[in-house]
C-alpha positions in Angstrom: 53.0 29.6 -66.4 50.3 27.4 -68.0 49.1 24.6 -65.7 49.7 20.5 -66.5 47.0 19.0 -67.3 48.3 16.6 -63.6 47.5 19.9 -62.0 44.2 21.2 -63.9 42.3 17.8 -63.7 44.1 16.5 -59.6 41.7 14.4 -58.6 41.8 12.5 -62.2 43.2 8.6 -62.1 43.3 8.7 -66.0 45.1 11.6 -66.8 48.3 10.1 -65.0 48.0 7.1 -66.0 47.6 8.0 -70.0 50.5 10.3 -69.5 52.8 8.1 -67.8 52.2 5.3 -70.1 52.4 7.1 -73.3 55.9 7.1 -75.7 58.8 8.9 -73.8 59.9 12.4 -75.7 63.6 12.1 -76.2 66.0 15.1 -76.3 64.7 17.9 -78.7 66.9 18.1 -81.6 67.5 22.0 -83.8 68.1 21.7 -87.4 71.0 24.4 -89.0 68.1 27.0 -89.0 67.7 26.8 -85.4 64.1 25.6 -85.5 62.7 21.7 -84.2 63.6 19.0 -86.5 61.5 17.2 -88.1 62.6 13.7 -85.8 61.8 15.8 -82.9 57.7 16.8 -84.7 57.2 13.3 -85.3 58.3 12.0 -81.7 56.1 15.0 -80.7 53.3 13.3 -82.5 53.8 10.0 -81.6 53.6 10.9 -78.2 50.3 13.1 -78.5 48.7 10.8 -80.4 49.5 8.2 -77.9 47.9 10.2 -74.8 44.7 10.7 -77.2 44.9 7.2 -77.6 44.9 6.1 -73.5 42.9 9.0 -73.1 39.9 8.2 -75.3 40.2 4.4 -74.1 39.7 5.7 -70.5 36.7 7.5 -71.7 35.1 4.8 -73.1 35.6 2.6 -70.0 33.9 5.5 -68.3 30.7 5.6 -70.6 30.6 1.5 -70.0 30.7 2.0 -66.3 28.3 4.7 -66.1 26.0 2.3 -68.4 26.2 -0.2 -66.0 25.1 1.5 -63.1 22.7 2.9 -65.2 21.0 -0.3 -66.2 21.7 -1.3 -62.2 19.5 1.6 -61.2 16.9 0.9 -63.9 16.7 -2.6 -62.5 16.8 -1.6 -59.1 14.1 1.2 -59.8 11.6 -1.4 -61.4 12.0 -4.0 -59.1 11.1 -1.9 -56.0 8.6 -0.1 -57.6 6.9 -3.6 -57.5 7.5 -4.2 -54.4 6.3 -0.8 -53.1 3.1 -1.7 -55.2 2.5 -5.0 -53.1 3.2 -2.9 -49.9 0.3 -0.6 -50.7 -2.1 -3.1 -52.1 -1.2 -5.4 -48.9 -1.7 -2.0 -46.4 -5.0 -1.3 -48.5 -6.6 -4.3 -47.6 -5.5 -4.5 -43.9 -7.1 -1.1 -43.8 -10.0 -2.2 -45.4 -10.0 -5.4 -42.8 -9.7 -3.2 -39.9 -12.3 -0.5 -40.9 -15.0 -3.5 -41.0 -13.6 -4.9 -38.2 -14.3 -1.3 -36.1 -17.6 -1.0 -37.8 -19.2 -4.6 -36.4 
């Protein structure tokens, strides 16, 4: 038996959520030749496209998130690489001061 895609993706808050809130599938419906009718396809559709709908907006929340802790790390990155710059400029000269200091 082929897996849900609840049970292939557990840990996903999205997955769930897109399937719970997409168009309900009412009772499948057989035409006189025993196939699906064609009310039944287009409720089928409806409800795929729906999930692909909730589905692609949770991705691109994703990729906006990620951006931002991109552009948080970037920030935080150059800031502290300033920072550590002043550190070793200010430990350069205390050495510097101490070395003379030893010498006289």
């Amino acid at each position: 038996m082929k897996k849900t895609l609840c049970q292939k993706h557990p840990r996903s808050k999205a997955i769930p959520e897109a399937l719970h809130k997409a168009p309900k599938l009412k009772k499948t419906i057989a035409c006189e030749c025993g196939n699906v009718s064609y009310k039944t396809l287009a409720q089928l559709m409806k409800r795929s496209f729906g999930i692909i709908d909730l589905l692609a907006k949770s991705v691109a929340s994703m990729e906006d998130k990620f951006t931002q802790s991109k552009e948080t790390v970037e920030w935080v990155s150059q800031n502290f690489e300033h920072e550590i710059e002043k550190c070793n400029a200010t430990i350069m000269d205390l050495t510097q001061h101490l070395n003379k200091t030893r010498n006289n």
